[in-house]
N, CA, C and O atoms as a GROMACS GRO file, in nm:
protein
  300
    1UNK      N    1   2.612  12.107   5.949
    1UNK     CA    2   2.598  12.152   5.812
    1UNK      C    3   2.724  12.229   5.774
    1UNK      O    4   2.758  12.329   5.837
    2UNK      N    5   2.800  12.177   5.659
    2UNK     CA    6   2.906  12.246   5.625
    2UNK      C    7   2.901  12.330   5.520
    2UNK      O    8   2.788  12.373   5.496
    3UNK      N    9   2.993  12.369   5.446
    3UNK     CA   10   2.976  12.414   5.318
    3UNK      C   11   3.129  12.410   5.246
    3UNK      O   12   3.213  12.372   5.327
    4UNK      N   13   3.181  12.438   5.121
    4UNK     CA   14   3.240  12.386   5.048
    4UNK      C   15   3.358  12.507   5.099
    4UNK      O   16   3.472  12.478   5.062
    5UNK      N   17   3.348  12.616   5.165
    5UNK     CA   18   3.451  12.728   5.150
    5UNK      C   19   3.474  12.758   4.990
    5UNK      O   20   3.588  12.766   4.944
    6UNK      N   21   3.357  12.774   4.907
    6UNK     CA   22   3.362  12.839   4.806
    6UNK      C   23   3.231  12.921   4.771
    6UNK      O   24   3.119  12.876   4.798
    7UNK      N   25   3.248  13.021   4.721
    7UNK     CA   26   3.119  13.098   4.703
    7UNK      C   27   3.082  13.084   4.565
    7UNK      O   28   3.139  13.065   4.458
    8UNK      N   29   2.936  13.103   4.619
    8UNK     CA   30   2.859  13.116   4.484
    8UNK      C   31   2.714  13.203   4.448
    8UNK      O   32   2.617  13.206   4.524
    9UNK      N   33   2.721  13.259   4.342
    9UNK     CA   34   2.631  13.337   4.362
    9UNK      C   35   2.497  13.297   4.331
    9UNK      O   36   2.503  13.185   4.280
   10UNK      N   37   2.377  13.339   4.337
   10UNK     CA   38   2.276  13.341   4.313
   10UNK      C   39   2.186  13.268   4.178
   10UNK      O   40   2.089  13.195   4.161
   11UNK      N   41   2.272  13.331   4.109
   11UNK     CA   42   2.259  13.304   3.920
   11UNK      C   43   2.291  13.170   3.907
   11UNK      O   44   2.227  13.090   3.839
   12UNK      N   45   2.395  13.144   3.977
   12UNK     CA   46   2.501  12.999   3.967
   12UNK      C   47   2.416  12.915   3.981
   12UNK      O   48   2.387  12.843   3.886
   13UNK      N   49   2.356  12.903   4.100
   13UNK     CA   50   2.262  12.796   4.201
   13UNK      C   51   2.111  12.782   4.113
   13UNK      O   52   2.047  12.685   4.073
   14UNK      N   53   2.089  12.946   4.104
   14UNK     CA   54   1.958  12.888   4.022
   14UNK      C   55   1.974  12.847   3.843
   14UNK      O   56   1.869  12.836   3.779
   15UNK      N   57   2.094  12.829   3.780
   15UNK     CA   58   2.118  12.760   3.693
   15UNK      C   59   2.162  12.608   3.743
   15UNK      O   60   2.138  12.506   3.678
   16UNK      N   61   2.205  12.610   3.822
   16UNK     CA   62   2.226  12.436   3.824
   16UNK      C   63   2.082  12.359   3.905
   16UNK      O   64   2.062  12.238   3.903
   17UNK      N   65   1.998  12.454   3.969
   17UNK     CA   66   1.839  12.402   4.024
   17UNK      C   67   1.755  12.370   3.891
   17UNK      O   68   1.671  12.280   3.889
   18UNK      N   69   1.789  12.459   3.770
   18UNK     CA   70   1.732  12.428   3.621
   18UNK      C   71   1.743  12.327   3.574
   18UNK      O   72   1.653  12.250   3.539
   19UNK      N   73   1.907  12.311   3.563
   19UNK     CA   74   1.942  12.202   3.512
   19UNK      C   75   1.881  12.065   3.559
   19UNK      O   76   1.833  11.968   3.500
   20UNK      N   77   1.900  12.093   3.675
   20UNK     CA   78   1.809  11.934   3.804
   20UNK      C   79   1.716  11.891   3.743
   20UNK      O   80   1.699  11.784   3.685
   21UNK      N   81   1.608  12.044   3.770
   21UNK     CA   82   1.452  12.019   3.744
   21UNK      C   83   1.418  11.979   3.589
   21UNK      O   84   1.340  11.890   3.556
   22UNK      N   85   1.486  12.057   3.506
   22UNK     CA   86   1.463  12.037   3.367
   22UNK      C   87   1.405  12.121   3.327
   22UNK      O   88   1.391  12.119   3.204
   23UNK      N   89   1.353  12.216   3.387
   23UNK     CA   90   1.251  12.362   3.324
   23UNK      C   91   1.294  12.457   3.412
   23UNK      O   92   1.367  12.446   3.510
   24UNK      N   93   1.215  12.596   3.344
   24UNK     CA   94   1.253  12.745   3.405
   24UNK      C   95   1.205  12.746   3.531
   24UNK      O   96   1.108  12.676   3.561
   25UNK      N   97   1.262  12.817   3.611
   25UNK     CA   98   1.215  12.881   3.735
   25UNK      C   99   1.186  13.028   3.713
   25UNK      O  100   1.264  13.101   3.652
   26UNK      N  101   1.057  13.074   3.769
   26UNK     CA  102   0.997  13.174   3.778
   26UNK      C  103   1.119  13.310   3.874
   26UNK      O  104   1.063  13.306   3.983
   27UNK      N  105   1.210  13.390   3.888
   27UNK     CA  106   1.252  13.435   3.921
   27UNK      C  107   1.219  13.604   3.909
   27UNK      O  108   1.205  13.664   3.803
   28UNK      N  109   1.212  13.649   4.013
   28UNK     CA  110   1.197  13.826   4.025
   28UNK      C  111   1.333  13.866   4.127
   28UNK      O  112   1.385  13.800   4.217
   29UNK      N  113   1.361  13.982   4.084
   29UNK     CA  114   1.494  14.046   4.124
   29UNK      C  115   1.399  14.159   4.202
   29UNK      O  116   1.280  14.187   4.187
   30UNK      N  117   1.487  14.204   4.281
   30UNK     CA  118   1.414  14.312   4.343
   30UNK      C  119   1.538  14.369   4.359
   30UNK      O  120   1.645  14.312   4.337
   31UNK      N  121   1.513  14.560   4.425
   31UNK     CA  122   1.639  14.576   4.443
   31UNK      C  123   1.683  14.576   4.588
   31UNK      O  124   1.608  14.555   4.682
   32UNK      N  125   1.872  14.614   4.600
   32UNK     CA  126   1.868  14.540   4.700
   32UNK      C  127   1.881  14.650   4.820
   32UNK      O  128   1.900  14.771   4.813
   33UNK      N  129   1.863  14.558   4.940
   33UNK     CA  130   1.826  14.662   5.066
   33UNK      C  131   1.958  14.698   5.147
   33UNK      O  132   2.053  14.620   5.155
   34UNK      N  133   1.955  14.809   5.199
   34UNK     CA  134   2.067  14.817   5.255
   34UNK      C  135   2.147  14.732   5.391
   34UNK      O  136   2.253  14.758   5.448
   35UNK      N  137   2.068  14.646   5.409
   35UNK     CA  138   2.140  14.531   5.531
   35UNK      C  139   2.148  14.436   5.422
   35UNK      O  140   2.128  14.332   5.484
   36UNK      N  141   2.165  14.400   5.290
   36UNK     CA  142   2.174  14.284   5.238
   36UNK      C  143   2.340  14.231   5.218
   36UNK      O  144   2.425  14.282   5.144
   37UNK      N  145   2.352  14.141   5.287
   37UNK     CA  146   2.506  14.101   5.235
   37UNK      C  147   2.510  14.061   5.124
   37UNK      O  148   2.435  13.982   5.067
   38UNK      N  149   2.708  14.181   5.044
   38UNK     CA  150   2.660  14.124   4.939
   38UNK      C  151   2.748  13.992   4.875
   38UNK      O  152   2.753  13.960   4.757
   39UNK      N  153   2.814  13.926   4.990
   39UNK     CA  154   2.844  13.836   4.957
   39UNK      C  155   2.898  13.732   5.075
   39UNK      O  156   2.991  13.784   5.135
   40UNK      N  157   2.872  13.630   5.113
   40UNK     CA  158   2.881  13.541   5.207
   40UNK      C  159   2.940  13.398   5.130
   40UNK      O  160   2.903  13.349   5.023
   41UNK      N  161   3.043  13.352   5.225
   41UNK     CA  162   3.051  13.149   5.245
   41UNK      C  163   3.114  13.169   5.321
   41UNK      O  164   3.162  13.273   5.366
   42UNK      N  165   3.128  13.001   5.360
   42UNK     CA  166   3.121  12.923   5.512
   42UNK      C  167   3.310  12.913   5.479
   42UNK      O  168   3.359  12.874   5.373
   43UNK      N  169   3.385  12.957   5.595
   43UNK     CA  170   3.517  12.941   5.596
   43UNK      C  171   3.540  12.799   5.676
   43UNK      O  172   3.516  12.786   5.796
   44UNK      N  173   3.596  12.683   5.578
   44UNK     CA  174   3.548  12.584   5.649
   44UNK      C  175   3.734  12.535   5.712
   44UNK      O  176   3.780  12.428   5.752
   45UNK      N  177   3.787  12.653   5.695
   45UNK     CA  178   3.940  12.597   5.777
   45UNK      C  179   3.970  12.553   5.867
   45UNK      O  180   4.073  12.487   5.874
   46UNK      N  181   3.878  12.577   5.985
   46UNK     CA  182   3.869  12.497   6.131
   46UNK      C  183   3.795  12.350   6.112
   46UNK      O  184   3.856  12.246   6.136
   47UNK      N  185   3.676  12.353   6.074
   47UNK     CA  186   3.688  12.176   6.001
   47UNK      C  187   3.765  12.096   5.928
   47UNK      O  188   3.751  11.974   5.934
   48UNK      N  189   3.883  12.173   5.826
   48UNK     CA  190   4.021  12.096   5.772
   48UNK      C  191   4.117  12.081   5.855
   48UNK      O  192   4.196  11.988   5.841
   49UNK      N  193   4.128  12.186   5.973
   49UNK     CA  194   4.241  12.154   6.060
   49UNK      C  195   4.222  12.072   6.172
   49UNK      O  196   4.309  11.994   6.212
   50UNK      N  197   4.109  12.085   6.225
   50UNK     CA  198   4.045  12.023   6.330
   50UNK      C  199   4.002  11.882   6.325
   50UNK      O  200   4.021  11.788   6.403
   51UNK      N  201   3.942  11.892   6.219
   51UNK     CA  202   3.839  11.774   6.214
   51UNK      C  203   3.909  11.663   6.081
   51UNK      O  204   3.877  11.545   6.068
   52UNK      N  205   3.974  11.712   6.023
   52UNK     CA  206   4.060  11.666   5.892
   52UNK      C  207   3.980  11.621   5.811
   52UNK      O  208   3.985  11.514   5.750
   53UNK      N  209   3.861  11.743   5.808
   53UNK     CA  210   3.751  11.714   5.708
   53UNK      C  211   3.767  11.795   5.561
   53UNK      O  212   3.842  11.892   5.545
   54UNK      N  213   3.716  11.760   5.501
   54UNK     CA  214   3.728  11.793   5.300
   54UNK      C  215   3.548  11.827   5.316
   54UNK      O  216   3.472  11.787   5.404
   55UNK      N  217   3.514  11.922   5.183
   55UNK     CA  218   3.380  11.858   5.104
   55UNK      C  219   3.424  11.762   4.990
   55UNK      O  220   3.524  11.764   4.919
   56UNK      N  221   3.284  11.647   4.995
   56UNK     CA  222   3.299  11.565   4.890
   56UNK      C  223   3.212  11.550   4.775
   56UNK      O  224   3.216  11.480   4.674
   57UNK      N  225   3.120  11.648   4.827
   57UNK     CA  226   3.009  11.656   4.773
   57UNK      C  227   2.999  11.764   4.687
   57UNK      O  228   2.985  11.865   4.757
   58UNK      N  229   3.001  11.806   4.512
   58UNK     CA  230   2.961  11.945   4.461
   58UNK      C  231   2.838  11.968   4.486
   58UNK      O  232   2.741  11.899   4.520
   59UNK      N  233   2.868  12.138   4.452
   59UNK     CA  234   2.727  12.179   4.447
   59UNK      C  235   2.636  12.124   4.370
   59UNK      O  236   2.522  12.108   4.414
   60UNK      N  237   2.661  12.094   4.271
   60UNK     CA  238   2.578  12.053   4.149
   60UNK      C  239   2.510  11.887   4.164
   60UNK      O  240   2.414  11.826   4.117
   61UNK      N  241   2.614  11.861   4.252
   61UNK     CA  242   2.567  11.671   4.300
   61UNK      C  243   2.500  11.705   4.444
   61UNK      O  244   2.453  11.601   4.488
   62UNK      N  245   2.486  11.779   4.505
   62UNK     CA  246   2.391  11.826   4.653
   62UNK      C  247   2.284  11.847   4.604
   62UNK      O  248   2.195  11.766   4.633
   63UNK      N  249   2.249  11.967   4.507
   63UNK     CA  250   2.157  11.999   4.486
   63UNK      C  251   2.042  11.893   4.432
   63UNK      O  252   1.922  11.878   4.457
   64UNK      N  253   2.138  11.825   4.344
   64UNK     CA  254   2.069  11.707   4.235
   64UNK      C  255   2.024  11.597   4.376
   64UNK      O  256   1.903  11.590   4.402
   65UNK      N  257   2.108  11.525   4.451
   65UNK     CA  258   2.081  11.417   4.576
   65UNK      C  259   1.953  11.495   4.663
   65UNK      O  260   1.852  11.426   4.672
   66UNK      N  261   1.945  11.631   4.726
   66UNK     CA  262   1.817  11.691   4.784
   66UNK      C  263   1.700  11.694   4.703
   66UNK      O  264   1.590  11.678   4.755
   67UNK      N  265   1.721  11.722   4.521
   67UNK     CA  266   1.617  11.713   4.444
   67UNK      C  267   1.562  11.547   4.496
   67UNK      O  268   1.472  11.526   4.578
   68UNK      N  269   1.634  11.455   4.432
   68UNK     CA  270   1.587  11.336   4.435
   68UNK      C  271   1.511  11.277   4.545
   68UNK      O  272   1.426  11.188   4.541
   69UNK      N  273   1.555  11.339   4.638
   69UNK     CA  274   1.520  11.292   4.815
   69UNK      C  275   1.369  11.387   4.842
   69UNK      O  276   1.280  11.362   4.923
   70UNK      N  277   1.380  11.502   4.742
   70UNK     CA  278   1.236  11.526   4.757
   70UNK      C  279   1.110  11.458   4.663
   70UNK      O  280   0.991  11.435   4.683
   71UNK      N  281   1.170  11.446   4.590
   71UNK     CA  282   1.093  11.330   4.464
   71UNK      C  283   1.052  11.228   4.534
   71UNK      O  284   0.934  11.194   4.537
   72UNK      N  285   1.129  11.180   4.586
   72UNK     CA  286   1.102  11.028   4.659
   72UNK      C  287   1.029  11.016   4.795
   72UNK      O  288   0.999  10.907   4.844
   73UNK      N  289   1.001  11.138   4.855
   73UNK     CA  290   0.905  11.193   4.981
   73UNK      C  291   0.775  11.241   4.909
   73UNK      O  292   0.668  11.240   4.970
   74UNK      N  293   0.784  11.282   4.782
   74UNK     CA  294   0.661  11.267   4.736
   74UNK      C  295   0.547  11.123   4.706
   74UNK      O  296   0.425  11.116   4.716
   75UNK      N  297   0.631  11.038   4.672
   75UNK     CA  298   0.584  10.925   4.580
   75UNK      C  299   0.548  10.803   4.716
   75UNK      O  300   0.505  10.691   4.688
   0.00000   0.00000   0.00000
């Protein structure tokens, strides 16, 4: 499992999960705890040097291909 070596926050992801689904998501904020990181991504430089790997995939086209793949495990 890789990731893009770009971050994103929270807000981001659950606006483009909207967009997917087509309706609101129910969301509650809480506040935050003191072990919470407050910001994480995957440094994927040892897979570009190593492996002479890229992402090809956006976030916005991952999210949408896992939506679909759960749609289709439903049906």
């Amino acid at each position: 499992n890789f990731g893009s070596g770009v971050g994103h926050s929270i807000n981001e992801i659950l606006r483009i999960i909207h967009k997917v689904l087509g309706h609101e998501i129910k969301v509650t904020y809480t506040k935050k705890r003191s072990l919470d990181v407050p910001k994480i991504y995957l440094d994927i430089s040892r897979a570009k040097e190593y492996l002479s790997w890229k992402p090809v995939t956006s976030l916005d086209n991952g999210i949408k291909k896992t939506w679909d793949f759960i749609k289709k495990l439903r049906t």
